[in-house]
N, CA, C and O atoms as a GROMACS GRO file, in nm:
protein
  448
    1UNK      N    1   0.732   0.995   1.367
    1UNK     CA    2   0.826   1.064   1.452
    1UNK      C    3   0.928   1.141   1.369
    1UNK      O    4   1.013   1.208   1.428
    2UNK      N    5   0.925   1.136   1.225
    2UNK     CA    6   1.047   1.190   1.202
    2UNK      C    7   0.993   1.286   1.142
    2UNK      O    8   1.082   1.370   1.152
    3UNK      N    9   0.901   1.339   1.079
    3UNK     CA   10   0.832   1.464   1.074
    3UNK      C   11   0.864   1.575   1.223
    3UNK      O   12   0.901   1.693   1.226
    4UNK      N   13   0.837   1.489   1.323
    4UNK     CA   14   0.878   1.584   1.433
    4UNK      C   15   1.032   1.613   1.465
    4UNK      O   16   1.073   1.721   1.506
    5UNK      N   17   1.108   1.505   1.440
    5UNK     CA   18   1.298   1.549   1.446
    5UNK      C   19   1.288   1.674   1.344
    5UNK      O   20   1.308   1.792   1.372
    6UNK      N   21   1.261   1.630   1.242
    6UNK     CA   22   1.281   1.732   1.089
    6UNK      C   23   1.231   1.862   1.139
    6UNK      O   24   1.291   1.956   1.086
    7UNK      N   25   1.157   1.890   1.207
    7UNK     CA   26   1.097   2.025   1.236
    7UNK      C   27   1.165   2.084   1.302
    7UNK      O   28   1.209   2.194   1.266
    8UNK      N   29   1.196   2.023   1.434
    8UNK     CA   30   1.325   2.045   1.559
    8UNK      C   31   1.430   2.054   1.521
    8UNK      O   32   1.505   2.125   1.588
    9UNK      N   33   1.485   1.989   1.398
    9UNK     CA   34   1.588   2.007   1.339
    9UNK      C   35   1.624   2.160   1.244
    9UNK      O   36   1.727   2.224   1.221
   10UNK      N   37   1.501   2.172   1.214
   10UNK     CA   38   1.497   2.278   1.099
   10UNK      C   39   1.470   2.397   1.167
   10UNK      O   40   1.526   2.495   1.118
   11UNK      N   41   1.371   2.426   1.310
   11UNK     CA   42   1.332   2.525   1.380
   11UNK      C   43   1.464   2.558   1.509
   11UNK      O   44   1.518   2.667   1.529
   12UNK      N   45   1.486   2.440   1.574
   12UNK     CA   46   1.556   2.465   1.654
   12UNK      C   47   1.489   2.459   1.790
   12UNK      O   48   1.367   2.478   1.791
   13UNK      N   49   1.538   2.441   1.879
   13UNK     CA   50   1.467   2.471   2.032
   13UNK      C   51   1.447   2.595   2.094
   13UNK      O   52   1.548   2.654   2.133
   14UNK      N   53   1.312   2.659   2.115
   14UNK     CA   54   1.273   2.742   2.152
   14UNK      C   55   1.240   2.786   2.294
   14UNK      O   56   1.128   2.836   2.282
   15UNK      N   57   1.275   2.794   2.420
   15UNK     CA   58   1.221   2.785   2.538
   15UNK      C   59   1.175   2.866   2.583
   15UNK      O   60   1.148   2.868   2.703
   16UNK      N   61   1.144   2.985   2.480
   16UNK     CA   62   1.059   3.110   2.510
   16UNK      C   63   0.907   3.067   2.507
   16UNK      O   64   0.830   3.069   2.603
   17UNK      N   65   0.872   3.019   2.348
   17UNK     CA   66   0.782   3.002   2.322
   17UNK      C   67   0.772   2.817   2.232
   17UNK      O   68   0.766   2.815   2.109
   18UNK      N   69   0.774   2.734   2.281
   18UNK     CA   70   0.774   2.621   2.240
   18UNK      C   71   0.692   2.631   2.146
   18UNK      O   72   0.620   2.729   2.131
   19UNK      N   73   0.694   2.500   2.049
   19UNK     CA   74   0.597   2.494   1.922
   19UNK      C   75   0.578   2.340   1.942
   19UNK      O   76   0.646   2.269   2.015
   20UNK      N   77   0.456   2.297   1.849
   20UNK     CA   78   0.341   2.178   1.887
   20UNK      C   79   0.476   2.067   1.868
   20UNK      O   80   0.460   1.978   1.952
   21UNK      N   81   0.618   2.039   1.775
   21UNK     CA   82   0.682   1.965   1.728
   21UNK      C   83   0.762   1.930   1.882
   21UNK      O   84   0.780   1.822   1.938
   22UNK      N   85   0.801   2.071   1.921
   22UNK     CA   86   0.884   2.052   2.011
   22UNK      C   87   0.826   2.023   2.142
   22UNK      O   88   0.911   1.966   2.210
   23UNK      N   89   0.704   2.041   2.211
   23UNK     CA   90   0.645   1.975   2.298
   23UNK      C   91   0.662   1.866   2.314
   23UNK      O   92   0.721   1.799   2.398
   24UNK      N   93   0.581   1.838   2.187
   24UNK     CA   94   0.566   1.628   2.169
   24UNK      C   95   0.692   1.562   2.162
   24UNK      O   96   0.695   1.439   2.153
   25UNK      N   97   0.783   1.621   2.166
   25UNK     CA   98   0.956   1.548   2.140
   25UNK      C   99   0.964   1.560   2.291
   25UNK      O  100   1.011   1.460   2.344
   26UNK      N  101   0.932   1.652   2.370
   26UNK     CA  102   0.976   1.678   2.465
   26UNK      C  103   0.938   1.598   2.590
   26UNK      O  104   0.995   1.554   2.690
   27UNK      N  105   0.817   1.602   2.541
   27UNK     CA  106   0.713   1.507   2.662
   27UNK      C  107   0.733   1.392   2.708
   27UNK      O  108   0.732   1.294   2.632
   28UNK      N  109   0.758   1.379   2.851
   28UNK     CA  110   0.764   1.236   2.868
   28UNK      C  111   0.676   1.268   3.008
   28UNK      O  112   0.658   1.369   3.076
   29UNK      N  113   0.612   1.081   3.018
   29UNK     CA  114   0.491   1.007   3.120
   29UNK      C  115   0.539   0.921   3.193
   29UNK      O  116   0.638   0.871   3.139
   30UNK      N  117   0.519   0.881   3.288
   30UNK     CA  118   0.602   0.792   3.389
   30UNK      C  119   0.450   0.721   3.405
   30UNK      O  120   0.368   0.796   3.457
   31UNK      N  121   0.422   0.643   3.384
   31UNK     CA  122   0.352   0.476   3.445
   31UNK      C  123   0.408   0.396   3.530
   31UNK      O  124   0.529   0.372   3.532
   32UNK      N  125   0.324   0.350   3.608
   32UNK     CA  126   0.389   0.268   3.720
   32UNK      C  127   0.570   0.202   3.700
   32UNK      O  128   0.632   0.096   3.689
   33UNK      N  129   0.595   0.371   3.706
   33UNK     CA  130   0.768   0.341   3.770
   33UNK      C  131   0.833   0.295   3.619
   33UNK      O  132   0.938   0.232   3.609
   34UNK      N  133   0.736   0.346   3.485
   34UNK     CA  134   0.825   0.312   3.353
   34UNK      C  135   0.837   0.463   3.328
   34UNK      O  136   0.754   0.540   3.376
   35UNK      N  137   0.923   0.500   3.265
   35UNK     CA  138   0.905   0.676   3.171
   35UNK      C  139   0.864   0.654   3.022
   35UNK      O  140   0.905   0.556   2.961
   36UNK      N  141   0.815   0.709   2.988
   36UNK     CA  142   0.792   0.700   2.823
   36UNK      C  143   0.808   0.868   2.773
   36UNK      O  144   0.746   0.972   2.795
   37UNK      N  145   0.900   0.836   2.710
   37UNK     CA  146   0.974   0.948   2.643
   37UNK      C  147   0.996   0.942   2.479
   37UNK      O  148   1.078   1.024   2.439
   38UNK      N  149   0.933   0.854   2.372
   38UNK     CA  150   0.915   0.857   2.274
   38UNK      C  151   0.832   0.888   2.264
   38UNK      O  152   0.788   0.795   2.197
   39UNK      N  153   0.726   0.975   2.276
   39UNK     CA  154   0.662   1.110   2.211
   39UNK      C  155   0.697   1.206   2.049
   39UNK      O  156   0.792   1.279   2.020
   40UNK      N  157   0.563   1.162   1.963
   40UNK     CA  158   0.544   1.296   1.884
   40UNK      C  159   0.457   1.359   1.828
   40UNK      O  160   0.352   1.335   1.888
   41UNK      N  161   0.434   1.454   1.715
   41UNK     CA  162   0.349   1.490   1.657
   41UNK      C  163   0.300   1.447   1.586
   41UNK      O  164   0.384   1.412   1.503
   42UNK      N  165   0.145   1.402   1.536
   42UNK     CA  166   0.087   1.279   1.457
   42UNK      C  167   0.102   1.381   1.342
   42UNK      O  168   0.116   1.503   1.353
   43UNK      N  169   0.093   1.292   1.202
   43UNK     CA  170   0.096   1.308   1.072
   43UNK      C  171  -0.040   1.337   1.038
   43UNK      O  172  -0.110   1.271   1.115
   44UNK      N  173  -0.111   1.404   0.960
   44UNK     CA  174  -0.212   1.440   0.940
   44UNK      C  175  -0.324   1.256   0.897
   44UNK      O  176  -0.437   1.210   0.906
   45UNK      N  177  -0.246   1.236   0.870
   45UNK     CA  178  -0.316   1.030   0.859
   45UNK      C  179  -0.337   1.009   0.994
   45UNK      O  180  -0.441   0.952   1.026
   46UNK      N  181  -0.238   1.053   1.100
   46UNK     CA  182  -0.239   0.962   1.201
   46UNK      C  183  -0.348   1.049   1.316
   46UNK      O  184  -0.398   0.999   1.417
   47UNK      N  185  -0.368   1.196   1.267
   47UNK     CA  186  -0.470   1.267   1.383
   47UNK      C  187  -0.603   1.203   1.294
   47UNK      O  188  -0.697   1.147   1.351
   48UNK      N  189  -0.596   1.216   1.175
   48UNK     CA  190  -0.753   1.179   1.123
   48UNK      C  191  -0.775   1.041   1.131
   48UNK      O  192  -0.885   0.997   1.097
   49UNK      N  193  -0.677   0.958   1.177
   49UNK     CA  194  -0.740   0.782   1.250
   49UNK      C  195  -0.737   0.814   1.376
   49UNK      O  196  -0.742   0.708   1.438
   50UNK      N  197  -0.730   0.934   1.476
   50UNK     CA  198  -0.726   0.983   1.606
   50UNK      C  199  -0.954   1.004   1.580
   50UNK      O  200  -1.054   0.957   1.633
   51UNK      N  201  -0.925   1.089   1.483
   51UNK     CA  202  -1.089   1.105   1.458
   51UNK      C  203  -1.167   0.991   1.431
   51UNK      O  204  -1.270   0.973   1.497
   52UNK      N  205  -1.141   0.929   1.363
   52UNK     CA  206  -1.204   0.849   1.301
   52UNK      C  207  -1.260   0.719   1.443
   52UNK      O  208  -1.373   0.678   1.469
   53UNK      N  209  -1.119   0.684   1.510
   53UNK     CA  210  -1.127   0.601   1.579
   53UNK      C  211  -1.201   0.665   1.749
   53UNK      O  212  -1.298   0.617   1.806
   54UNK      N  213  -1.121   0.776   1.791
   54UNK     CA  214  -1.176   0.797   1.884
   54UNK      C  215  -1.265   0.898   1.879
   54UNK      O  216  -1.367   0.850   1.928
   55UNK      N  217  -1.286   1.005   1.849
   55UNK     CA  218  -1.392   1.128   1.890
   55UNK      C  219  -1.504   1.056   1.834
   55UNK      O  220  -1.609   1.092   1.886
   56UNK      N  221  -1.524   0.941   1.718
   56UNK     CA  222  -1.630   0.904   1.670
   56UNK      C  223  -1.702   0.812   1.778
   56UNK      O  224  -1.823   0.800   1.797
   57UNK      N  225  -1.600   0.750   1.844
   57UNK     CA  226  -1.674   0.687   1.974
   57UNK      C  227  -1.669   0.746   2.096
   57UNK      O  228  -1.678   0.686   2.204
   58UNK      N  229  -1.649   0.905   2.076
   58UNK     CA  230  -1.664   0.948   2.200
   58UNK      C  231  -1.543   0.953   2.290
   58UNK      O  232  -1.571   0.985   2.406
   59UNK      N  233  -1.410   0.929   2.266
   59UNK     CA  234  -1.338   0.873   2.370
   59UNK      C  235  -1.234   0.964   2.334
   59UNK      O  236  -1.255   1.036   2.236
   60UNK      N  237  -1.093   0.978   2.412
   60UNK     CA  238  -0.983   1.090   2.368
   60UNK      C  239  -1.014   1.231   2.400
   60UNK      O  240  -0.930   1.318   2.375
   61UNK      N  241  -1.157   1.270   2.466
   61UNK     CA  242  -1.173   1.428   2.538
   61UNK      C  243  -1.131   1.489   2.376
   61UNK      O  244  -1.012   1.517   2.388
   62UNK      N  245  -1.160   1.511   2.275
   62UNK     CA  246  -1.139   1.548   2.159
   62UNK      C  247  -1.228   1.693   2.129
   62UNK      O  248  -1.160   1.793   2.104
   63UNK      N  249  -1.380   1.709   2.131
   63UNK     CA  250  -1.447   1.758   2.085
   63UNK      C  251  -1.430   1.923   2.091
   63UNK      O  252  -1.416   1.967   2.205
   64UNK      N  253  -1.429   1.989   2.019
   64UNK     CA  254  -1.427   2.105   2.016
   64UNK      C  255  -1.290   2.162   2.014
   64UNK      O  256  -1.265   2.263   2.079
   65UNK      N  257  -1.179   2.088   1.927
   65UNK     CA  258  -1.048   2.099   1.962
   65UNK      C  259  -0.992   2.113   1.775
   65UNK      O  260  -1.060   2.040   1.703
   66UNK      N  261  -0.934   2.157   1.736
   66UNK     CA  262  -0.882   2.153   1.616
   66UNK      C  263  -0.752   2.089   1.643
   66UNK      O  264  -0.724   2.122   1.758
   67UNK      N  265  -0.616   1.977   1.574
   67UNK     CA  266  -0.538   1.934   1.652
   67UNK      C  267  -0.377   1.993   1.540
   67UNK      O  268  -0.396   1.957   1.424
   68UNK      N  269  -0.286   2.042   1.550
   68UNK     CA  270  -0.185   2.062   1.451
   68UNK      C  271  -0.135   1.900   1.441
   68UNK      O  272  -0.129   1.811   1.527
   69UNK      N  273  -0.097   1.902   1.274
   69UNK     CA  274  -0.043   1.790   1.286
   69UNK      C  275   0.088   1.819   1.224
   69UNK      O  276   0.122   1.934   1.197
   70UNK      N  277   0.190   1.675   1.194
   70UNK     CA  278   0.351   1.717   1.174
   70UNK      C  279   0.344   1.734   1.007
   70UNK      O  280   0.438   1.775   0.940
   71UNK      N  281   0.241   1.702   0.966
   71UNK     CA  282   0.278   1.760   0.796
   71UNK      C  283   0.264   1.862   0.721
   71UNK      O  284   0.164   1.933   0.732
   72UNK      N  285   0.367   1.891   0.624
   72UNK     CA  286   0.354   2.031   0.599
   72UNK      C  287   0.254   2.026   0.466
   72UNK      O  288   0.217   1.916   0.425
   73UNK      N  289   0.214   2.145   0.400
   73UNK     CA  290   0.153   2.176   0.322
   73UNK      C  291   0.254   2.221   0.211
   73UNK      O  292   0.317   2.325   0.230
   74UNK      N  293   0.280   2.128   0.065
   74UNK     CA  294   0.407   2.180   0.014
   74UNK      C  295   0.331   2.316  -0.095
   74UNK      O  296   0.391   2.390  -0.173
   75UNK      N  297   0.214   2.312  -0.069
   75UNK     CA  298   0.169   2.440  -0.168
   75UNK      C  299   0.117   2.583  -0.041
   75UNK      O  300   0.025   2.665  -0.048
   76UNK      N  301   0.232   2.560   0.073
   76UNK     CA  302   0.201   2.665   0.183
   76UNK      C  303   0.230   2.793   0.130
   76UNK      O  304   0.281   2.798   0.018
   77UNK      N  305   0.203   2.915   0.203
   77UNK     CA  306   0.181   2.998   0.150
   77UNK      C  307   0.356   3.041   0.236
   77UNK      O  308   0.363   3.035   0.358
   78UNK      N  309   0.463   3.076   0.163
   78UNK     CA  310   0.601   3.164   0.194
   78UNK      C  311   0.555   3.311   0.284
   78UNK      O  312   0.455   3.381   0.268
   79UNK      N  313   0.657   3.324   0.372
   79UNK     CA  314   0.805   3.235   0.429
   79UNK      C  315   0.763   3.205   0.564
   79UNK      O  316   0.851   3.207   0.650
   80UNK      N  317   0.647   3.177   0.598
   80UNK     CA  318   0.633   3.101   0.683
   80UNK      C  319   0.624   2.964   0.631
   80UNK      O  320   0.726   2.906   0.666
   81UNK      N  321   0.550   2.890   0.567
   81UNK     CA  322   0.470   2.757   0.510
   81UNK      C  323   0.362   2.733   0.609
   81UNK      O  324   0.341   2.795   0.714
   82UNK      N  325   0.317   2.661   0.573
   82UNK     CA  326   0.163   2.613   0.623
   82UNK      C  327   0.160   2.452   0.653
   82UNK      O  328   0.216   2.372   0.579
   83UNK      N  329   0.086   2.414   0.774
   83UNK     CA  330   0.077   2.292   0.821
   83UNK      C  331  -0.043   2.257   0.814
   83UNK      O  332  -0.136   2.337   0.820
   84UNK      N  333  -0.056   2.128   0.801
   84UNK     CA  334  -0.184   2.031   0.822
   84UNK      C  335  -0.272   2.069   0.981
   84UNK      O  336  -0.195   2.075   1.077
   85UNK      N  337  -0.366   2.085   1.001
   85UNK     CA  338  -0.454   2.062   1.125
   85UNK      C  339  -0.620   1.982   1.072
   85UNK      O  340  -0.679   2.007   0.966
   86UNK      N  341  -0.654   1.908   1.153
   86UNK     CA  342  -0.779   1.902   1.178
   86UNK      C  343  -0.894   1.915   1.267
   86UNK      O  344  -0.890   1.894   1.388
   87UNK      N  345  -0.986   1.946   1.205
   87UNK     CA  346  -1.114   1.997   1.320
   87UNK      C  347  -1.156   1.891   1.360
   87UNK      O  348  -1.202   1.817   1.273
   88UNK      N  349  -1.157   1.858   1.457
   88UNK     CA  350  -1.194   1.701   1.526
   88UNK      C  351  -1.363   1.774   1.603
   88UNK      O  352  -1.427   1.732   1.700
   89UNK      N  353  -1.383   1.856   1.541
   89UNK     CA  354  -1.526   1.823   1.507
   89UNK      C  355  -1.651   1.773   1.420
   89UNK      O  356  -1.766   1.753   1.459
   90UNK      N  357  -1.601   1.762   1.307
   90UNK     CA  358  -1.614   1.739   1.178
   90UNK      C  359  -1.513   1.671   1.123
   90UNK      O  360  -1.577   1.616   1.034
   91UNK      N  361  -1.408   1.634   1.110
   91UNK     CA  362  -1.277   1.540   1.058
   91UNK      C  363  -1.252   1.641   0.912
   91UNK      O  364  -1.218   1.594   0.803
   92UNK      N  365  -1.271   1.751   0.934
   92UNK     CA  366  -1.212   1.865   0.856
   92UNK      C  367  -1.126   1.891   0.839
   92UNK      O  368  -1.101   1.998   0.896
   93UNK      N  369  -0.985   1.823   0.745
   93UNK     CA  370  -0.873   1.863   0.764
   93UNK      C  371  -0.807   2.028   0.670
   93UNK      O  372  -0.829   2.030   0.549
   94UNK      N  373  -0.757   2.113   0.713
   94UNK     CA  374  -0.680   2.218   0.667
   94UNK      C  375  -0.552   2.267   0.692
   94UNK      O  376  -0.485   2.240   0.792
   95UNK      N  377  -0.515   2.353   0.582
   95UNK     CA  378  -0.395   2.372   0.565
   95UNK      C  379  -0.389   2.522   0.651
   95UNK      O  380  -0.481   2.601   0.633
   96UNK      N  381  -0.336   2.540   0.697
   96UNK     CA  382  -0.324   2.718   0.795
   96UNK      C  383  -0.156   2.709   0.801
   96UNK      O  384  -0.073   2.618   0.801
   97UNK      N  385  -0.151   2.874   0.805
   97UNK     CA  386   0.000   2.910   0.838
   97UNK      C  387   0.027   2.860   0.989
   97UNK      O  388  -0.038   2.880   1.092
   98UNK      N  389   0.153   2.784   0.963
   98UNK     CA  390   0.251   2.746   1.082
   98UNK      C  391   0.263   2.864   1.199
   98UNK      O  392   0.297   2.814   1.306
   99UNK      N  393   0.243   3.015   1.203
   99UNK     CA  394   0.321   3.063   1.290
   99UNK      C  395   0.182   3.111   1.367
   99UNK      O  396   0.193   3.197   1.455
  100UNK      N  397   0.033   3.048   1.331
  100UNK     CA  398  -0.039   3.108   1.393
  100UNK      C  399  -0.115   3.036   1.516
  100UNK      O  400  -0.109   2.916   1.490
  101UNK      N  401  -0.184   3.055   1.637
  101UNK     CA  402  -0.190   2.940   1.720
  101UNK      C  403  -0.306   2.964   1.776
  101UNK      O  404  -0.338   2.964   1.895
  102UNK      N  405  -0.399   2.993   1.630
  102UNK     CA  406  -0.565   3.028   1.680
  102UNK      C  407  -0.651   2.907   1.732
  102UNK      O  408  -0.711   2.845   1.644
  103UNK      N  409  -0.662   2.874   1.828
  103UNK     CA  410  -0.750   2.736   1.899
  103UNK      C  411  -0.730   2.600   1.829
  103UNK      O  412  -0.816   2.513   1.814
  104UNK      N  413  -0.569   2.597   1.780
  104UNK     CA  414  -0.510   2.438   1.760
  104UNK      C  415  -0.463   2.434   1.892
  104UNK      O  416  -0.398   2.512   1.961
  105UNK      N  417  -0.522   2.300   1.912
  105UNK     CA  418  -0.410   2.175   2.036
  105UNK      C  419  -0.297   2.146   1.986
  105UNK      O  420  -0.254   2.195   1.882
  106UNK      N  421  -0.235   2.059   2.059
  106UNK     CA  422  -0.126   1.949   2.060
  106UNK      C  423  -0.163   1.823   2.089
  106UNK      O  424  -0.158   1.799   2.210
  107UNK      N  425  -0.193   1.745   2.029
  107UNK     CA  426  -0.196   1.618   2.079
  107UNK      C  427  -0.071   1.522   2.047
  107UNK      O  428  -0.043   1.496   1.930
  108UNK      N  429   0.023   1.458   2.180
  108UNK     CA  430   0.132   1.357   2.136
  108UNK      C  431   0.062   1.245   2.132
  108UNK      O  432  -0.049   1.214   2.176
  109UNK      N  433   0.172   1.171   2.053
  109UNK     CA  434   0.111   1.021   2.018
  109UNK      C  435   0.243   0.938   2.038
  109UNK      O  436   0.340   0.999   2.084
  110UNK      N  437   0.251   0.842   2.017
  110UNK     CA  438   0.326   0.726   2.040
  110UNK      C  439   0.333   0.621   2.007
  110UNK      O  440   0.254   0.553   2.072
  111UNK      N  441   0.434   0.518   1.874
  111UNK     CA  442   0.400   0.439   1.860
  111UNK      C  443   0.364   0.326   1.972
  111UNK      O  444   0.381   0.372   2.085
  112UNK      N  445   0.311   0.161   1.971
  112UNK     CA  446   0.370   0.109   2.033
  112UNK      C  447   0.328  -0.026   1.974
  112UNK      O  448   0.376  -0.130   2.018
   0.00000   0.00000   0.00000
């Protein structure tokens, strides 16, 4: 979760055009009459045990989805930088510029 403050912190809130950090901060689920509002962006460890564990058994609606994750790439390419995503078709992880939003998801996560 703190990959995702740090981003929100550093980007700011956007309500034109939201970004994958600020979604997942944003998001909250209501279950029978609870809210869950700790929502964030998984760490590139935590989408590739997203792969590992679920698209490999089929489960999580995953397939054909590339997912952004909250870590950055410290050899990104300036003055944007570059973030972690993986192809959760292959458990292909890459580095791509942050400002581009060619067929990456969002997936929030949550400890618990």
């Amino acid at each position: 979760m703190v990959n995702s403050i740090e981003i929100v912190d550093a980007i700011g809130l956007n309500n034109d055009i939201p970004y994958p950090a600020q979604v997942c901060l944003d998001f909250e689920l209501t279950y029978q009459g609870e809210t869950f509002s700790d929502w964030y962006l998984p760490s590139k460890d935590e989408v590739h045990e997203m792969y590992r564990v679920l698209k490999l058994s089929g489960l999580g609606n995953l397939a054909g989805k590339s997912l952004w994750t909250s870590s950055e790439d410290p050899e990104g390419n300036l003055p944007y930088g570059q973030a972690w995503a993986e192809n959760m078709e292959n458990g292909y992880q890459y580095s791509t510029l942050k400002h581009t939003r060619l067929e990456k998801k969002t997936r929030a996560v949550r400890s618990f």
